[in-house]
C-alpha positions in Angstrom: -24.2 -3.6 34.5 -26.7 -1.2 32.9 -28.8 -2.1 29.6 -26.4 0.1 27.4 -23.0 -1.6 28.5 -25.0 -5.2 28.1 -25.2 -4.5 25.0 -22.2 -3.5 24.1 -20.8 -7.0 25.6 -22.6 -8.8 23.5 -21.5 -6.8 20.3 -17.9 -7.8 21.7 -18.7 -11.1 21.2 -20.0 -10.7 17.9 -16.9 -8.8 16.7 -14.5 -11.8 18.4 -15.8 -14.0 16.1 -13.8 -12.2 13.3 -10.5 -14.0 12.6 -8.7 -10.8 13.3 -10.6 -8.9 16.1 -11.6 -9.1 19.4 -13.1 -6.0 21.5 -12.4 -5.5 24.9 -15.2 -3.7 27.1 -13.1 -0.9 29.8 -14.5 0.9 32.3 -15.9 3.3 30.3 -18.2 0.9 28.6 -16.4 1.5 25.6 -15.6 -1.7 22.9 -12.0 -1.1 22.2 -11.2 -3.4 19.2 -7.9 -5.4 19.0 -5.8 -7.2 17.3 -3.0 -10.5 17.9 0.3 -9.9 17.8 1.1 -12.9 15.4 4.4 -13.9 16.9 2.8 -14.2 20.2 -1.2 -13.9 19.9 -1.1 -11.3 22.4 -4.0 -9.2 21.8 -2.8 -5.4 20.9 -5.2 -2.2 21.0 -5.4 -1.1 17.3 -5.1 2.5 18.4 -2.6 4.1 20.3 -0.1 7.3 20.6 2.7 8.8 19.0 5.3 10.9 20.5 6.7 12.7 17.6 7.1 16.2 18.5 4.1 16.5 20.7 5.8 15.2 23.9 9.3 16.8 23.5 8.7 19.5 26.0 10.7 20.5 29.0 10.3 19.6 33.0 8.4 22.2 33.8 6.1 23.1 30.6 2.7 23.7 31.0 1.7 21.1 28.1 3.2 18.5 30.5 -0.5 18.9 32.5 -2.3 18.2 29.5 -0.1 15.1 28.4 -0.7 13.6 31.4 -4.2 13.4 30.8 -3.8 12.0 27.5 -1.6 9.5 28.8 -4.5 9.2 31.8 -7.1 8.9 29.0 -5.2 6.1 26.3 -4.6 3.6 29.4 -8.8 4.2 30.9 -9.8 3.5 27.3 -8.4 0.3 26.9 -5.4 1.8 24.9 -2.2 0.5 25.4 0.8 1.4 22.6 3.3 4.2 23.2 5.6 4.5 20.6 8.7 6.9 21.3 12.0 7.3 20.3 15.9 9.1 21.1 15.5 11.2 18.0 12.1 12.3 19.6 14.2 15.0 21.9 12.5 15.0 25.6 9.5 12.7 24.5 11.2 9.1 26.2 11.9 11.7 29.8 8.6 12.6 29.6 7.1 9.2 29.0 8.6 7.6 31.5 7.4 10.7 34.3 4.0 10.6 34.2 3.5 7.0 33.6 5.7 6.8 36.6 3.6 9.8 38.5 0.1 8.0 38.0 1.6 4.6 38.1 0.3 3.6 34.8 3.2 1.4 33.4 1.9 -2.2 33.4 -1.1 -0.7 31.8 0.8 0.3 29.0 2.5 -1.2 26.1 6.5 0.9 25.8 7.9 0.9 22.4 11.2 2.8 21.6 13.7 2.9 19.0 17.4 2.6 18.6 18.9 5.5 16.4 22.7 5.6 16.4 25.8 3.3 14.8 28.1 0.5 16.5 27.4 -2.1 19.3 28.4 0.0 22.1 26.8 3.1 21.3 23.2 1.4 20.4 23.9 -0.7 24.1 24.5 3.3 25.9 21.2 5.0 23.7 19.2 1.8 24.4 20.3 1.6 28.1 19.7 5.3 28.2 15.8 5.0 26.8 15.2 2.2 29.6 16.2 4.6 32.5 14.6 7.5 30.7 11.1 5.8 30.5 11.6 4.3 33.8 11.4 0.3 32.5 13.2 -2.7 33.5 12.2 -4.7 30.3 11.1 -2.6 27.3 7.7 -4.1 25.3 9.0 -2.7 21.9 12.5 -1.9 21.1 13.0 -0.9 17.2 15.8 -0.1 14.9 14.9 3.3 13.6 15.2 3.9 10.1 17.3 1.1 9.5 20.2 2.3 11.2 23.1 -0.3 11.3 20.4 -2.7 11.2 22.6 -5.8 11.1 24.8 -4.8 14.1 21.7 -3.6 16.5 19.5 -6.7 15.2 22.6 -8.8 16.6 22.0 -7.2 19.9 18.5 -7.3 20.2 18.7 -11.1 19.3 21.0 -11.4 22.9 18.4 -8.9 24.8 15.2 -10.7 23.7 16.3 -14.2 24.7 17.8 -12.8 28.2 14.2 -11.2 28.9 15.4 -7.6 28.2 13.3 -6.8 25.5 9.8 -8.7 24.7 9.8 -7.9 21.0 11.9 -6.5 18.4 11.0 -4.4 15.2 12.4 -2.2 12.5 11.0 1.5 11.4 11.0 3.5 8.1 8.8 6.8 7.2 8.7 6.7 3.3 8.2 4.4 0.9 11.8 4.4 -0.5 13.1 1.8 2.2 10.1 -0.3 1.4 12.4 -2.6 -0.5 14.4 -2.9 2.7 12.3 -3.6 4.7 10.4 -6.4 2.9 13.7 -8.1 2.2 14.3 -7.9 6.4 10.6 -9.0 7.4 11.1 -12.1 5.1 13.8 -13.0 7.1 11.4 -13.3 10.0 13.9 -12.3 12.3 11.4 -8.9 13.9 8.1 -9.4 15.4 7.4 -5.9 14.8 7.5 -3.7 11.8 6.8 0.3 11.6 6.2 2.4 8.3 4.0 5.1 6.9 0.8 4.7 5.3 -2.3 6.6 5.5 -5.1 7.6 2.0 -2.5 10.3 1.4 0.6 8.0 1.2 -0.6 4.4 0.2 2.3 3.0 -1.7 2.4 0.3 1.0 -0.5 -1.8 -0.5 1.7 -2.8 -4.2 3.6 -5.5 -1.5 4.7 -4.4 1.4 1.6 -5.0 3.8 1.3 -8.2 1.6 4.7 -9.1 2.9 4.1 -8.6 6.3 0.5 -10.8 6.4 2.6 -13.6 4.5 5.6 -13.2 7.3 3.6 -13.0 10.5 4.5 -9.7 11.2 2.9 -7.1 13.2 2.7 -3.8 11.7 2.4 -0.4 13.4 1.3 2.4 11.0 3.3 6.2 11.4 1.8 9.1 9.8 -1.2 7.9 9.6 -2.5 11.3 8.9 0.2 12.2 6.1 1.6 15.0 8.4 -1.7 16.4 8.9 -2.0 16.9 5.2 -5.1 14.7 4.7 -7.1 17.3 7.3 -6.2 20.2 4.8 -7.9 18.7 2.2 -10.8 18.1 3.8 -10.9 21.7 5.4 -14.4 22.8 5.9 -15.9 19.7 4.2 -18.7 17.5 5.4 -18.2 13.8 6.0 -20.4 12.0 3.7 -23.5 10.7 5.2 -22.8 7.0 4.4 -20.0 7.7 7.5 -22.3 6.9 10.2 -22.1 2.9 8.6 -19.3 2.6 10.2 -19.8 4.9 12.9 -17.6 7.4 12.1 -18.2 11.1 13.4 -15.3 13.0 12.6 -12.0 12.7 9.9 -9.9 11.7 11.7 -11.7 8.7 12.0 -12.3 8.3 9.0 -9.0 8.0 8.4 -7.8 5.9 10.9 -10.5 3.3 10.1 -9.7 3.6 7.1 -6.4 2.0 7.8 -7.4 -0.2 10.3 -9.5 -2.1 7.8 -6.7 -3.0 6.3 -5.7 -6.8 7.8 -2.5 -6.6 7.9 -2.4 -3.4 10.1 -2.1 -4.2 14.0 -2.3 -0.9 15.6 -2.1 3.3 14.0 -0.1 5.6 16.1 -1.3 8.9 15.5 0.3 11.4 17.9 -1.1 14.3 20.1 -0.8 16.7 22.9 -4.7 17.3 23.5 -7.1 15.3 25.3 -10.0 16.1 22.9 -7.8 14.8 19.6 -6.8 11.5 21.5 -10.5 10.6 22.3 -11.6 11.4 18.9 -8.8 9.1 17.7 -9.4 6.6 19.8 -13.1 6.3 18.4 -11.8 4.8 15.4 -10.9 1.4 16.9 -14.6 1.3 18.2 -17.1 0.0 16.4 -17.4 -1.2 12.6 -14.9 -0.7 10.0 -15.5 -0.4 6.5 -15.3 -3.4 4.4 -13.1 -3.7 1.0 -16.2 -1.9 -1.2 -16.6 0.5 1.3 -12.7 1.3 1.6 -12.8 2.0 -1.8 -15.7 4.4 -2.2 -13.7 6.7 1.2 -11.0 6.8 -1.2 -12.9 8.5 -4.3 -14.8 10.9 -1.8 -11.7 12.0 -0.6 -10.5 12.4 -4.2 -13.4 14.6 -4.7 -13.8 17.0 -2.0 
């Protein structure tokens, strides 16, 4: 163990000693910081991938090639969330393929979605998603957009204490089901919850994240990027200087730890098809994050540029 990745280690340790991180050391040498499930204490990677368009491609697409070395690259980094869905076209198919092809699945943490009405067609979709993405138990299984939540929460009840399913969640994308889903997390009944919220789109901080910390509930973050929007603003802009306190190099990450500051966030999903963007990505849950003074001041330089 060379001088460098010593002391790395020993910043690890430093950074356990937070309430709500740890940071894993990988092969790379890398300090990938994580975060407790709270149902379970499992420890979560706080960045992993999105599948949103990027991964609905066909059998024999040439971007397949390249998504198997993102895939490649989230599991050698310590990474561990993929977050799919039926709605996602080809994206569960092509999951389950090249995890399959380079044998990553227990390296991985599978989450999917169910997205239709009635028992027996959420039992077909969710039966459909295990054989697409090549599982026996699924890690993740989430009721997307609140579709016939009540029926499909029965369900996932029966499949969660039978072994099928390790946790279960619910998903939204805009800040009008926010109501919903705070009055569902109360209930404590999902281990998971899924929503939007990024500096562009922060309407989750006037209760819902407040909800989730009170609850116990993990949260996964969508659009973390506000569908790209946030990088259009900054377009040709520096990153301030005062980045490198949190060793930030690029904006994406200074997005994503922007988010990841936040306590009550377990892991950011941002989604890709390149190598290069899931590295950069990935550099956001190493390292420091910005404290509550510091969050604030990334949020008036943004307003500025």
């Amino acid at each position: 163990m060379n001088r460098r990745f010593a002391l790395k280690t020993l910043a690890a340790a430093a950074l356990s000693a937070h309430p709500a991180f740890s940071a894993t050391p990988v092969r790379s040498g890398t300090l990938i910081l994580t975060r407790p499930i709270p149902r379970s204490g499992e420890a979560l990677p706080v960045v992993g991938l999105g599948t949103w368009q990027t991964f609905d491609v066909g059998p024999k697409a040439p971007e397949r090639a390249e998504l198997a070395e993102v895939l490649q690259s989230l599991a050698d980094s310590g990474g561990k969330v993929v977050d799919s869905s039926p709605m996602y076209g080809e994206a569960e198919r092509v999951v389950g393929d090249l995890t399959a092809d380079a044998g990553l699945r227990n390296r991985l943490f599978f989450a999917t979605k169910v997205w239709t009405s009635g028992r027996e067609a959420g039992i077909r979709q969710m039966e459909q998603s295990f054989k697409l993405m090549r599982v026996q138990r699924m890690d993740l299984m989430q009721i997307h957009n609140l579709l016939d939540v009540d029926t499909h929460t029965k369900t996932l009840r029966e499949w969660k204490a039978a072994g099928r399913v390790r946790y279960i969640g619910v998903t939204h994308y805009h800040a009008g089901a926010y109501r919903d889903l705070e009055r569902l997390i109360k209930t404590r009944e999902y281990d998971f919850v899924q929503f939007n919220f990024s500096m562009g789109e922060r309407e989750a901080e006037n209760g819902l994240l407040s909800v989730c910390a009170d609850s116990g509930t993990a949260v996964i973050v969508n659009r973390p990027f506000a569908e790209s929007n946030l990088f259009g603003r900054v377009k040709g802009k520096p990153l301030p200087p005062w980045a490198a306190e949190i060793d930030c190099t690029s904006w994406a990450q200074f997005f994503l730890k922007w988010i990841l500051a936040h306590p009550a966030v377990t892991c950011v999903i941002p989604g890709t098809r390149r190598r290069a963007h899931l590295e950069d990505n990935l550099k956001a849950g190493a390292g420091r994050l910005p404290d509550a003074a510091l969050r604030h001041r990334m949020l008036e330089y943004l307003q500025q540029v």
